[in-house]
Structures are given as structure tokens and as C-alpha cells.
N, C-alpha and C positions, 0 to 999 in steps of 0.2 A: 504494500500500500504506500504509494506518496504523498505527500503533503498538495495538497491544493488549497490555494488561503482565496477567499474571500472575506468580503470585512463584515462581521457580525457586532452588533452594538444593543443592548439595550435600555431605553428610553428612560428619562428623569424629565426637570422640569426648569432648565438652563438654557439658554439662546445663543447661538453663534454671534461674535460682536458684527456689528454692521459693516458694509465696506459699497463699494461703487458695485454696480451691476451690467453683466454683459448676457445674462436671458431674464427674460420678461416675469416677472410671477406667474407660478402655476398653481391652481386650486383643483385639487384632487377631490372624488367619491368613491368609496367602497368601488371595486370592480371598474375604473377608470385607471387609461394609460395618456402618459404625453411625452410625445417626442418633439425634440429642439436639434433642429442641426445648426452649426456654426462653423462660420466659410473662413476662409484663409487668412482674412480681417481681422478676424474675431466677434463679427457680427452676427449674433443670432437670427434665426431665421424668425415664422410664425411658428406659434406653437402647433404641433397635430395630434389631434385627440383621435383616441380610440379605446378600442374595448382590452383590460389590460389581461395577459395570457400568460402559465403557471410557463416555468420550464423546470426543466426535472431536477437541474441544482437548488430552484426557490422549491420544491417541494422538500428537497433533504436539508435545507437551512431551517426551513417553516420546522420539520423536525423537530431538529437540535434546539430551538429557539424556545418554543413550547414545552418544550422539556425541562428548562430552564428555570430555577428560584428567581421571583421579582426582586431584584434589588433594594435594597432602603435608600438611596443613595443616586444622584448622577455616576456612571462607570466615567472615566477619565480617559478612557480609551479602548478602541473597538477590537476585538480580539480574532481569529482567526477560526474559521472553519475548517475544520481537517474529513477529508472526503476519499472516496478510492478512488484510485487511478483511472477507472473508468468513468471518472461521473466527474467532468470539467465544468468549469462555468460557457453558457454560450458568449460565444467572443461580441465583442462591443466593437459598431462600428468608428472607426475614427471619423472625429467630428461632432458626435450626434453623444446627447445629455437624454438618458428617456428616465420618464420614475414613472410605477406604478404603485396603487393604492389595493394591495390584498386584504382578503378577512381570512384567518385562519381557523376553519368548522366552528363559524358566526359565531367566533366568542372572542378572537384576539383578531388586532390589524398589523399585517406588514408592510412597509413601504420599501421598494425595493429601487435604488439610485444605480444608474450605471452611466459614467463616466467615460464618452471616447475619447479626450483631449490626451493631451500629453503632460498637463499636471495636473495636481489634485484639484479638489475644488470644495469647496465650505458655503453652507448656503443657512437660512434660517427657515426656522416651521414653527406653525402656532397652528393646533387642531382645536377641533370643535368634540366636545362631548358633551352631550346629556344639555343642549344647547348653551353650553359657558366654551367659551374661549380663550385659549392661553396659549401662553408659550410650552417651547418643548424643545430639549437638548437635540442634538444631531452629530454624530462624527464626519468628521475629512473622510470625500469620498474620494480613492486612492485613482490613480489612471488603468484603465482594462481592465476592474474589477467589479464586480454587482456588490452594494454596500446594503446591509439589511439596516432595517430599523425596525424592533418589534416593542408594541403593545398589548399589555396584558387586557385588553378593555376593546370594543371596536369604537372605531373612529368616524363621527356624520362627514367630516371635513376636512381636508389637511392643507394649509398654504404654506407657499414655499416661493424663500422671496430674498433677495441682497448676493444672487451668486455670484463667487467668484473665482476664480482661478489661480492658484500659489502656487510656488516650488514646492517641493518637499524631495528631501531624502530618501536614495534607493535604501528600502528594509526599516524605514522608524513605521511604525504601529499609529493606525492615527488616532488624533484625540477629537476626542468630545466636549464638548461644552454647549 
């Protein structure tokens, strides 16, 4: 078995700090996808909604994730997934920012970030539950990797908003906040 890391994180109630934005806000629902591609410029395109679709690594993340002790605490940093060799992430295209908004057996919500650029990227979320509004931690999504975000609770709404794009370091773990 090898190591396959994707970025697992789960959810507290901290805010990525603000910064200049290069994709538009995207406001998510249960069962809703949005893709953003971004041209040579670094100009985001329009957003493209659609209907958001499992792939067999978000089904084995969804797993491991569910399985998981709620935390007390924001985590500090997102931790890796360990998967078989057979079972890879689907590659991400370069260019293109897609998240989708899963429920996992209508009791928990996953959001799942995948990242084509060539650095990481930090963004903020404030979801909706039980109609109140607030903030919500989120980890550095890494470049060519699907970053999970899980909640113990389902989610009416989830906005996502100040992305932006940073260096980061081959092999540092990203953090959360």
C-alpha cells in the first residue's frame, strides 16, 4: 500500500484572514457543484454550476471522515489521507478551482475544494445552519489535490469568498484557520 495524501480537515469556527480576490464568491447547496477556470492572466472566468458528483476517493474520504471524533477545538492543520494504491485522487484540471457541496447519509456535509493552479490557495466560508449564519474555519487548499472539509451537522448554505492564491512549501501540511 502507498501513501496517497489528500488534504483532510475538520471544521471549527475560525475565518481565513481577508486578502484581494481573483474568483468571484461562490454560494453553495447541498448537492450543488461550481467550476471557475482561470486563464493565463489570472483572470477568473464565470462561475459554472452544476449538479455536484461523488468520485470514489470523496466516497473513501467521506469514510475516514465520518468515522472520525468531533473535535473541541479548531484543528491547526489539515492532515492527510492514507488510501491504497489503487484508489488515487481524480487529477485536477490545470486552471480550473471546482468545490462541491456533499451531505454524507443526510446527517453530515462535505465540501470538497480542488485546486488546479500551481499554488495553494486560502479562501473564506460562513455557512448557514438551522437559518443563523456564521463563520467557519477552512484549511490551505494544497495545488493537485481535493481538500475535504467535513461537518458533523448538514449545511442549508455554504459561501465562499476572498480567494486567493500563495506560495507554499513542497511537503509543509496546510493550516487552518
Amino acid at each position: 500500500m502507498s501513501r496517497w495524501h489528500a488534504i483532510l480537515a475538520v471544521i471549527g469556527l475560525v475565518a481565513v484572514p481577508a486578502s484581494a480576490q481573483t474568483i468571484p464568491p461562490i454560494s453553495l447547496v447541498p448537492g450543488e457543484a461550481v467550476t471557475v477556470r482561470i486563464d493565463d492572466g489570472g483572470r477568473a472566468g464565470a462561475p459554472e454550476r452544476g449538479r455536484a458528483e461523488w468520485s470514489r476517493f470523496d466516497a473513501y474520504a467521506a469514510r475516514q471522515l465520518a468515522g472520525l471524533p468531533t473535535p473541541d477545538a479548531p484543528v491547526p492543520e489539515g492532515m492527510p489521507i492514507d488510501a491504497p494504491e489503487n484508489l488515487r485522487p481524480d487529477p485536477i484540471p490545470e486552471g480550473e478551482v471546482r468545490v462541491r457541496l456533499l451531505t454524507i447519509a443526510d446527517r453530515h456535509a462535505l465540501l470538497v475544494v480542488e485546486n488546479g493552479q500551481g499554488r495553494a490557495m486560502a479562501y473564506r466560508a460562513r455557512m448557514t445552519v438551522n437559518g443563523q449564519t456564521r463563520h467557519t474555519d477552512v484549511c490551505v487548499v494544497l495545488p493537485g489535490l481535493p481538500s475535504y472539509e467535513h461537518w458533523p451537522h448538514l449545511i442549508e448554505r455554504l459561501e465562499l469568498s476572498d480567494f486567493r492564491f500563495i506560495p507554499w512549501p513542497p511537503g509543509r501540511r496546510p493550516t487552518c484557520a
